[in-house]
PASEBA-1860 file (N, C-alpha, C; in nm, 3 decimals):
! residues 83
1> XXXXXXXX> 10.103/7.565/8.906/9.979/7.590/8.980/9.882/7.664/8.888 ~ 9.765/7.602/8.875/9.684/7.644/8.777/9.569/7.799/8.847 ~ 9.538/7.911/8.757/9.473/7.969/8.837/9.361/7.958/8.921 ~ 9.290/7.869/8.915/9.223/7.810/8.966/9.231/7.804/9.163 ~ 9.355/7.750/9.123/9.417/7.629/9.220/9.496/7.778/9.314 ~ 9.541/7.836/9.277/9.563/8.023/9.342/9.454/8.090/9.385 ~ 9.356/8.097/9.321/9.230/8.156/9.374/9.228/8.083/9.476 ~ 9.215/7.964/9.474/9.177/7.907/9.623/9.222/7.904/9.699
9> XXXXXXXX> 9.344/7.884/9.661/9.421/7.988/9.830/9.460/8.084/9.840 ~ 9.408/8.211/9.739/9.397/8.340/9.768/9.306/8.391/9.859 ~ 9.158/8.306/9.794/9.037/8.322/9.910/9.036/8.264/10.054 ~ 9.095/8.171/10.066/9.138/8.085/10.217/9.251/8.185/10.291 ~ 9.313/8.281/10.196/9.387/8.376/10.289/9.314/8.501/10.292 ~ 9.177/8.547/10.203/9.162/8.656/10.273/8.972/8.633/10.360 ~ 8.954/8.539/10.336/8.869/8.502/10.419/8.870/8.540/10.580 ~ 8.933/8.535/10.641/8.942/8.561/10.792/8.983/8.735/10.788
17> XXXXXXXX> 8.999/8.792/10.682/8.965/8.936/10.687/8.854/9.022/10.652 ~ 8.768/8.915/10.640/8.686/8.944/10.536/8.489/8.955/10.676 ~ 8.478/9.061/10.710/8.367/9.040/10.845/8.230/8.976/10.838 ~ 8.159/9.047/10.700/8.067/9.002/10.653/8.097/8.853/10.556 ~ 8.086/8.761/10.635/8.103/8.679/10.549/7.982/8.595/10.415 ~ 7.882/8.702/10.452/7.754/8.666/10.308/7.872/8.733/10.223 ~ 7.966/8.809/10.202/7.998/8.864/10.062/8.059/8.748/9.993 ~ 8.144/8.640/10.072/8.260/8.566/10.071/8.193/8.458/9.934
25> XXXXXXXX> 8.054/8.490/9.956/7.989/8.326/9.852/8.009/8.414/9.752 ~ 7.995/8.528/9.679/7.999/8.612/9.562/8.128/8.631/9.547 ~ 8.193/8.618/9.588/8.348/8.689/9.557/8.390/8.649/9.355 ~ 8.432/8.718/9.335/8.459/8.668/9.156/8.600/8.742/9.128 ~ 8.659/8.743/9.030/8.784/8.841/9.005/8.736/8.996/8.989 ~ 8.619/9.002/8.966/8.611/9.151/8.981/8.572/9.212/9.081 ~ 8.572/9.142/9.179/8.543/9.155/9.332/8.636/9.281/9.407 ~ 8.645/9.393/9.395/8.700/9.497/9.479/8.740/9.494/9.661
33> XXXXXXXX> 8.857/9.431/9.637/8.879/9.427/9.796/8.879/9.491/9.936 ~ 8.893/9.650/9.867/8.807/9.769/9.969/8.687/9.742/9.995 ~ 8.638/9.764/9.837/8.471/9.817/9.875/8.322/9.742/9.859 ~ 8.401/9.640/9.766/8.256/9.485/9.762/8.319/9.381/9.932 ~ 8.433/9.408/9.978/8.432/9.294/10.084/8.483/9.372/10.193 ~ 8.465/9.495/10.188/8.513/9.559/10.307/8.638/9.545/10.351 ~ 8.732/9.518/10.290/8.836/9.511/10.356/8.917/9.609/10.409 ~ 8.984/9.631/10.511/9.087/9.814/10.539/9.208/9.781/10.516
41> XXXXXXXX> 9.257/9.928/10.449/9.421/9.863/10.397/9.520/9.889/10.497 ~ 9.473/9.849/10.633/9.589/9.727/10.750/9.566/9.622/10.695 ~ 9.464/9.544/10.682/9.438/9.419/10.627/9.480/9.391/10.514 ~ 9.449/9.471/10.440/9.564/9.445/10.279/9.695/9.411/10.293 ~ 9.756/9.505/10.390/9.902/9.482/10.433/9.933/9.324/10.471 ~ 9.843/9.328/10.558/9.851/9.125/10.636/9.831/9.098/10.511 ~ 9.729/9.055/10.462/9.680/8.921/10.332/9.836/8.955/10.188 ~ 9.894/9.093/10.211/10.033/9.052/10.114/10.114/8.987/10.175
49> XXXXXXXX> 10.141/8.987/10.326/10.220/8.917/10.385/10.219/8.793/10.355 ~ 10.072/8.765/10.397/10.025/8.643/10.403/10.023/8.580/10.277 ~ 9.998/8.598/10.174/10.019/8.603/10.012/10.186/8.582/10.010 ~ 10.230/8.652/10.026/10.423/8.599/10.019/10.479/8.489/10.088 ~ 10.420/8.488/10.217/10.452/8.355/10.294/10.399/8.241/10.240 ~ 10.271/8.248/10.195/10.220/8.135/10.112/10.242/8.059/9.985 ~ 10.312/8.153/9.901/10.350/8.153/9.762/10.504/8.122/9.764 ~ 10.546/8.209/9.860/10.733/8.220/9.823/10.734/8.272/9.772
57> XXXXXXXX> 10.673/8.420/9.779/10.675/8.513/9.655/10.729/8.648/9.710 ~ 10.799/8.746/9.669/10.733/8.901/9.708/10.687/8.963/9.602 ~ 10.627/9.065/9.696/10.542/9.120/9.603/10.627/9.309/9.659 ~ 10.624/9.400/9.574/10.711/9.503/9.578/10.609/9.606/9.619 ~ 10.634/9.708/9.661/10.505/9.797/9.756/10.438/9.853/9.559 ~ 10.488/9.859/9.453/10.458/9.954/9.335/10.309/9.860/9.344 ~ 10.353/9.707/9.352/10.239/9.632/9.314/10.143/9.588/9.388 ~ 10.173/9.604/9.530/10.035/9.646/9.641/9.930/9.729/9.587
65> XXXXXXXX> 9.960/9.818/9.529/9.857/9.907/9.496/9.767/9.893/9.377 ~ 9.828/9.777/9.321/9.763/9.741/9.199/9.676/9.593/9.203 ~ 9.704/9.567/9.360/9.624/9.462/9.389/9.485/9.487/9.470 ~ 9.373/9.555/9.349/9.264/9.634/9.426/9.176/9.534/9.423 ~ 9.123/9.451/9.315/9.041/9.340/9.256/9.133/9.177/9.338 ~ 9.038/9.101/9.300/9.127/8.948/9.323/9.107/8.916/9.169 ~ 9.126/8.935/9.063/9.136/8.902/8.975/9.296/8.991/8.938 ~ 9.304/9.104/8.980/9.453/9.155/8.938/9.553/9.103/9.054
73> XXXXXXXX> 9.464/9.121/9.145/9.572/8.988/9.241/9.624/8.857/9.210 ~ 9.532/8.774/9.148/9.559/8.667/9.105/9.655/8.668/8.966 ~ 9.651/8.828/8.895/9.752/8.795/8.773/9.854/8.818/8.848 ~ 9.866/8.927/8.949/10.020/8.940/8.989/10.080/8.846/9.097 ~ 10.004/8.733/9.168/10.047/8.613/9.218/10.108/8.513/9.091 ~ 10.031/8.498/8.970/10.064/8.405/8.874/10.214/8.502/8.807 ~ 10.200/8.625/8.782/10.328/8.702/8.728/10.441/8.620/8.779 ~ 10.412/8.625/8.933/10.546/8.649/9.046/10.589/8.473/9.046
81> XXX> 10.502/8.422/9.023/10.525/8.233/9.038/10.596/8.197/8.876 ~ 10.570/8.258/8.791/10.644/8.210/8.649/10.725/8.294/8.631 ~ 10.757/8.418/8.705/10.871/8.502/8.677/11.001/8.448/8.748
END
């Protein structure tokens, strides 16, 4: 799965958390998931869920916290798929 092809269903899973959806057309990897898209970290909690169910992946609570951007999200979705 190319990164590309992850982003896009990274964004299709956090889209429906996401309220303001004018931010959703800007989103980029340096996109801050707190504070450029508003997100609250209950919702972070869902979209890792939702991120593991989608992938077949887990992801370990050390590396929740390091998933602040969707660009470090997307390395540690690609980590967890070739590891």
């Amino acid at each position: 799965m190319t990164r590309e092809e992850i982003k896009t269903e990274l964004l299709s899973i956090i889209d429906p958390y996401i309220d303001e959806k004018e931010v959703t057309t800007n989103v980029s990897e340096q996109s801050d998931l707190i504070n450029d898209l508003n997100i609250n970290s209950a919702h972070l909690v869902d979209i890792v869920l939702d991120i593991e169910d989608k992938f077949d992946i887990m992801i370990e609570d050390d590396f929740i916290g390091k998933m602040d951007t969707v660009g470090n999200a997307l390395d540690i979705i690609q980590e967890k798929l070739e590891g």
